[in-house]
C-alpha positions in Angstrom: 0.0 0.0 0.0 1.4 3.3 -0.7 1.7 6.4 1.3 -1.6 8.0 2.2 -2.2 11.5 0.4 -1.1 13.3 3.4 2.6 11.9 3.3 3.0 13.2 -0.1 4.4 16.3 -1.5 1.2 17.6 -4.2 2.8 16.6 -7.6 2.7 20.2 -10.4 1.9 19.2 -14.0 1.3 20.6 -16.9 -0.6 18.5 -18.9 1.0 18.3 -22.5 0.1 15.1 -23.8 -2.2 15.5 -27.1 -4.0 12.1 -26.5 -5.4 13.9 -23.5 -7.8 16.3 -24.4 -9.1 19.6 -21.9 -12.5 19.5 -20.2 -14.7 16.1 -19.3 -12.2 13.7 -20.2 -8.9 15.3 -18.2 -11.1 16.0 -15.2 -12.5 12.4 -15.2 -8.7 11.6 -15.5 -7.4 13.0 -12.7 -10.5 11.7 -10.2 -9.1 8.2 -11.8 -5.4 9.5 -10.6 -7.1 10.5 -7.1 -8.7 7.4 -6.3 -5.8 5.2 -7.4 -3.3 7.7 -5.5 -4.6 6.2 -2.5 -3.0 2.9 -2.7 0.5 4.2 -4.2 3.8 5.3 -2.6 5.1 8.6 -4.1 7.3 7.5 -6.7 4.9 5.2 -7.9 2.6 8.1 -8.6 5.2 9.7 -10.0 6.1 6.9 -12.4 2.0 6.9 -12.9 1.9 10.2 -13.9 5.5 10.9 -15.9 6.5 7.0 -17.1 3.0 5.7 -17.6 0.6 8.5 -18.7 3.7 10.8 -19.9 1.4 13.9 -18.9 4.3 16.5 -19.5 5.4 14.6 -22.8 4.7 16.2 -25.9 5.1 14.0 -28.4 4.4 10.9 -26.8 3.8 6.9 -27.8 0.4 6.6 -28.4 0.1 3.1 -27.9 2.2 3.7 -24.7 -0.4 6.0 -23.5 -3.3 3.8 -24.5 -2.0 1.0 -22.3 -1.6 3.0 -19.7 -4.9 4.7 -19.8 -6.6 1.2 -20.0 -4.5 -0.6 -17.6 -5.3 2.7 -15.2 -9.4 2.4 -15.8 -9.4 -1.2 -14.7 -7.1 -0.3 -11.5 -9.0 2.5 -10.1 -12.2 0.9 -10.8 -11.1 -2.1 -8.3 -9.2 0.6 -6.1 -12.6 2.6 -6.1 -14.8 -0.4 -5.2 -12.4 -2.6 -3.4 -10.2 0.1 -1.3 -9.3 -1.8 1.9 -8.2 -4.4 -0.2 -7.0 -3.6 -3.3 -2.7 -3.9 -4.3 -1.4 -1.9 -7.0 1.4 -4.0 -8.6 0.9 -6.9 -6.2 4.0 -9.3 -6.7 2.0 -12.4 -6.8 4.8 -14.4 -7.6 7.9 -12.5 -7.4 10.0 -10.9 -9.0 7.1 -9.9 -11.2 3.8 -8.4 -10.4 0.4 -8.2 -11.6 -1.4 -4.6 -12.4 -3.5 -4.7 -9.3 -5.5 -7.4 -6.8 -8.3 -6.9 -4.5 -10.3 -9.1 -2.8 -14.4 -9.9 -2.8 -16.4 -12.2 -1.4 -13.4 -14.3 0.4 -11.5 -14.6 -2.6 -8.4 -13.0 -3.8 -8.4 -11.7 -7.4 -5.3 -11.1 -9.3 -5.6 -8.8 -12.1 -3.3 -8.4 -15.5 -4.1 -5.6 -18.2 -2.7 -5.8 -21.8 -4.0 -3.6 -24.7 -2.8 -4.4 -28.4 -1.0 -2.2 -30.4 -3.1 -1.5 -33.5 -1.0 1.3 -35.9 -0.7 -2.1 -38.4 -4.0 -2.9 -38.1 -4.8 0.9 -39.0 -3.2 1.6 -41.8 -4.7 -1.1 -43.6 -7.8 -0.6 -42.5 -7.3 3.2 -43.9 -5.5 2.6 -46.9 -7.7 -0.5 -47.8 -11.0 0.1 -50.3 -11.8 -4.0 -49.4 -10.4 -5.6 -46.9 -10.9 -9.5 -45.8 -10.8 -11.2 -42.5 -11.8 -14.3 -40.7 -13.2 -15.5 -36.9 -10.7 -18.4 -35.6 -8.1 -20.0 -37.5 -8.9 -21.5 -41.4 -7.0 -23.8 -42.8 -7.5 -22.7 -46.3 -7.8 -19.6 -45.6 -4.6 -18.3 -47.4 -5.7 -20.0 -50.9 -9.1 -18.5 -50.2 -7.8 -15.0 -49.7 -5.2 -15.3 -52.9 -8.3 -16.5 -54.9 -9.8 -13.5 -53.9 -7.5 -10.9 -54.7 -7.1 -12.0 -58.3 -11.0 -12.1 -58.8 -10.8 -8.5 -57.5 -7.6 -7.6 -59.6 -9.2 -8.5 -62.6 -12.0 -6.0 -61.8 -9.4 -3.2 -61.3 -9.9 -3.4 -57.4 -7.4 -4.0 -54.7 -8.1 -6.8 -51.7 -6.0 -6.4 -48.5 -5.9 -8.9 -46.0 -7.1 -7.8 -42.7 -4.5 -8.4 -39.5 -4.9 -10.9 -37.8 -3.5 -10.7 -33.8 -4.6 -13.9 -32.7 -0.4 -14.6 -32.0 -0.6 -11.3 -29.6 -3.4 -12.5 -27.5 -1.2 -16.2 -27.3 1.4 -14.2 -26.1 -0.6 -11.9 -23.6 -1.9 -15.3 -21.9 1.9 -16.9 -22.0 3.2 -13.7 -20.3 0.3 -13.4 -17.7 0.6 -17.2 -16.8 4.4 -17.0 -15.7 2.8 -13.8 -13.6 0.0 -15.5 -11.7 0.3 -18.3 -9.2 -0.3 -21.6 -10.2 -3.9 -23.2 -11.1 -3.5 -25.5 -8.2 -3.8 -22.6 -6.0 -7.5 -22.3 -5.6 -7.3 -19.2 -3.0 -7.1 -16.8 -5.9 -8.2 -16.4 -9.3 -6.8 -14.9 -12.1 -8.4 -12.4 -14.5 -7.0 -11.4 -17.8 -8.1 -8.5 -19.2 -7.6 -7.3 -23.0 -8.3 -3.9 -24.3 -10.6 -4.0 -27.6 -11.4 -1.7 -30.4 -14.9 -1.8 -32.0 -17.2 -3.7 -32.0 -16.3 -5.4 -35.2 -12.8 -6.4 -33.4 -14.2 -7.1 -30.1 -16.2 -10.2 -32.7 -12.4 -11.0 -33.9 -11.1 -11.0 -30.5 -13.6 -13.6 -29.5 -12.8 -16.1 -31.9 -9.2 -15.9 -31.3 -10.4 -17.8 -28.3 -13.3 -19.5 -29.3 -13.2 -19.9 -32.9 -11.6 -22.6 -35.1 -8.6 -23.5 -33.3 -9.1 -21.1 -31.0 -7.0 -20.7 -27.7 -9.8 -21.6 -25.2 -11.3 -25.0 -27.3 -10.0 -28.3 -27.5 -7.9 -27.5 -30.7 -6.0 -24.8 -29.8 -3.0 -23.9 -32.4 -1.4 -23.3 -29.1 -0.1 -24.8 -25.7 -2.4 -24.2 -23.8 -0.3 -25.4 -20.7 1.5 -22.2 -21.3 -1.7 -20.6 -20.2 -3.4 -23.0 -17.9 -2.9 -20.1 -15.1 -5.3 -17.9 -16.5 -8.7 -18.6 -15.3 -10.5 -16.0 -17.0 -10.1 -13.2 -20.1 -12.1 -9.8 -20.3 -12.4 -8.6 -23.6 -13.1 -5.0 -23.1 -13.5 -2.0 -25.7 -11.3 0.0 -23.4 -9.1 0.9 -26.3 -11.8 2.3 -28.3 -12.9 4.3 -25.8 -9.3 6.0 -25.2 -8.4 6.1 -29.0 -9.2 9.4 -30.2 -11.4 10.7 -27.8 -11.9 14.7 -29.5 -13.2 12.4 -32.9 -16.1 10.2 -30.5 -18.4 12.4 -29.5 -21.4 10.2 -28.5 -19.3 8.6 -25.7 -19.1 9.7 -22.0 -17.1 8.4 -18.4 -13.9 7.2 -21.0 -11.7 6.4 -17.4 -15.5 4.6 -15.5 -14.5 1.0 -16.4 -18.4 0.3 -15.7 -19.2 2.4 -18.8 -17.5 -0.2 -21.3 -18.7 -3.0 -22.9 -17.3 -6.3 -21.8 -17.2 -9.7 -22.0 -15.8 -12.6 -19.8 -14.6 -16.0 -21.4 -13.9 -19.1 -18.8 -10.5 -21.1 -19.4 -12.4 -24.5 -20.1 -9.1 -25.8 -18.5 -9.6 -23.6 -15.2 -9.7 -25.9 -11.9 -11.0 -23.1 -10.1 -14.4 -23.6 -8.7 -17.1 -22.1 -10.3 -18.1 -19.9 -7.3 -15.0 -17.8 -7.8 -15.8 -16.6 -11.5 -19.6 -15.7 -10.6 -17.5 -13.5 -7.6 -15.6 -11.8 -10.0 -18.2 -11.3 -12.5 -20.3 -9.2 -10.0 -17.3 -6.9 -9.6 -17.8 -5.4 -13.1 -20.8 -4.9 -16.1 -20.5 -7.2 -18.7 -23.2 -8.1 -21.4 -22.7 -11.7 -22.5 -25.8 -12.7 -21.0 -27.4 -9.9 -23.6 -25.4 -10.9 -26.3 -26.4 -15.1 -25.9 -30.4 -13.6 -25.6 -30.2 -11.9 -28.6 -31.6 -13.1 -31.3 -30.3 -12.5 -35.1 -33.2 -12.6 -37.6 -32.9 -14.0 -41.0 -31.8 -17.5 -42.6 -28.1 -17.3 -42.2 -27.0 -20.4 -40.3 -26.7 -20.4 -36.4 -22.4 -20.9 -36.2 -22.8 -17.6 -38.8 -25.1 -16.0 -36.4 -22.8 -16.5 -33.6 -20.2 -14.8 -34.9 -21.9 -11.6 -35.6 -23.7 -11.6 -32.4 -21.7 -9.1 -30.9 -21.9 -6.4 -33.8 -25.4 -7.3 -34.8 -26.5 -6.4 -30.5 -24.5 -3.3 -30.5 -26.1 -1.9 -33.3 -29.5 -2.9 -33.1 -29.9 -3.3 -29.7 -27.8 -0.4 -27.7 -27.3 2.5 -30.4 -31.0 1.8 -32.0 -31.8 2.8 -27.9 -29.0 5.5 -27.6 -26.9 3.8 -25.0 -23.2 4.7 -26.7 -20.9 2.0 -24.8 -19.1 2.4 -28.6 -19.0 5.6 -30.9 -21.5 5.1 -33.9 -19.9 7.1 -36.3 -17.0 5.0 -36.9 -18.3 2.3 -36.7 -20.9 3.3 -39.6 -17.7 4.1 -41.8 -16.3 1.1 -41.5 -19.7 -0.6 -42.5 -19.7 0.8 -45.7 -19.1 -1.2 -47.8 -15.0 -1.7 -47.4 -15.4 -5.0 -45.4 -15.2 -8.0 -47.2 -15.0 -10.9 -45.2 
């Protein structure tokens, strides 16, 4: 636990980062930084503040700063509701440490934040008229896409293959399984959460783990021992909600975790007792209770319907009632007719 408020010396900044717009968004900011700043020793506000955020910076990272702002909504939301016992950095298993822990219900919950870089994804996405992707892992899926692209060539059109990041979210469960204790341990469970774009990627993101070879089904194209620590993923559109904040007018409380749109996805290969993930889940909104309920209408088949479920709820079920958990307009843009897959 850090130093309580009164123990440290009130920090000056001048807030120069351009990923941080004036008004609504800074203010909600810093309440984030005050409730957090309750659980952290001076220079780890510091390092917050300077490192993390890069406040006084310029010309910073912006996937840096996205990370950070993510990674900082998930911690004070479990500092805010969780104060007397919540652990910022808590070296679970040291030498490393986890973003934050708190406890509920008699259970410990250890907490790891990762949020993908997405410049690649982007500038395809921007410099793309059609662009093709896919839910899970197909094995003919690189014939099918070259196919593709020379029926489109022959109409004088270009076909760009959408990124796929399935390898980063393989890599965000390796690193967070060497950081949590081991699954044997069934005093504490461990959550980890990933920060999401829209809702079109948030679909993608979910069949990285549950789509064709997908890392939480019984053919993963990974080893899944690697990962057999992590007892739960978030997918979370955290990311969209801190990317370009002046262009997303339609959404509000960017740093009130409770405002996103999330998801939780089991490890089938969890040993943890159920108990402990229905604890965790009522320590934050999510919707895939919504999301099963909803019904697509129409004669595509039900595995097709699945895998739109997400997109097809967000936009005819929370924007056609104006509840803006994701900005519209970009969404919409996307939709127009550049997707092709």
């Amino acid at each position: 636990m850090g130093s309580p408020p009164s123990a440290r010396k009130q920090l000056q900044v001048t807030v120069c980062n351009p990923f941080i717009p004036p008004a609504e968004y800074r203010q909600e900011m810093v309440l984030a930084l005050e409730c957090i700043g309750k659980h952290l020793s001076q220079r780890e506000f510091k390092a917050l503040v300077f490192k993390k955020l890069r406040l006084e910076d310029p010309a910073p990272t912006e996937y840096q700063y996205l990370q950070s702002a993510v990674e900082l909504t998930v911690c004070a939301h479990y500092a805010l509701n969780f104060p007397s016992d919540f652990v910022y950095e808590d070296k679970v298993v040291p030498p490393r440490d986890v973003d934050c822990s708190f406890r509920s219900e008699g259970c410990k919950f250890n907490v790891e934040v990762k949020c993908a870089d997405y410049t690649t994804k982007h500038e395809i996405d921007s410099d793309s008229e059609f662009i093709i992707g896919a839910i899970g892992r197909l094995s003919d899926y690189n014939d099918a896409v070259a196919q593709l692209q020379e029926t489109f060539a022959s109409g004088g059109n270009t076909l760009a293959k959408g990124l796929h990041m399935d390898n980063k979210l393989k890599h965000y469960l390796y690193d967070a399984h060497e950081k949590f204790p081991g699954g044997a341990d069934l005093s504490q469970y461990n959550v980890l959460v990933v920060g999401c774009d829209d809702p079109w990627d948030m679909q993608q993101w979910e069949g990285y783990l549950t789509g064709p070879q997908g890392l939480f089904t019984d053919d993963s194209f990974a080893d899944a021992s690697r990962y057999s620590n992590v007892d739960l993923v978030v997918l979370t559109n955290l990311y969209h909600r801190h990317k370009s904040v002046a262009e997303k007018d339609k959404l509000t409380g960017h740093w009130t975790f409770a405002n996103a749109f999330s998801l939780l996805y089991e490890n089938p290969r969890s040993k943890k007792p159920r108990s402990m993930l229905y604890a965790f889940s009522r320590t934050l909104r999510f919707y895939n209770n919504e999301v099963i309920e909803h019904k697509m209408e129409g004669d595509a088949p039900d595995f097709l319907k699945e895998r739109l479920a997400i997109s097809h709820y967000v936009g005819h079920v929370l924007w056609s009632s104006g509840q803006y958990s994701f900005q519209p307009k970009s969404w919409k843009s996307r939709q127009g007719g550049n997707e092709a897959g």
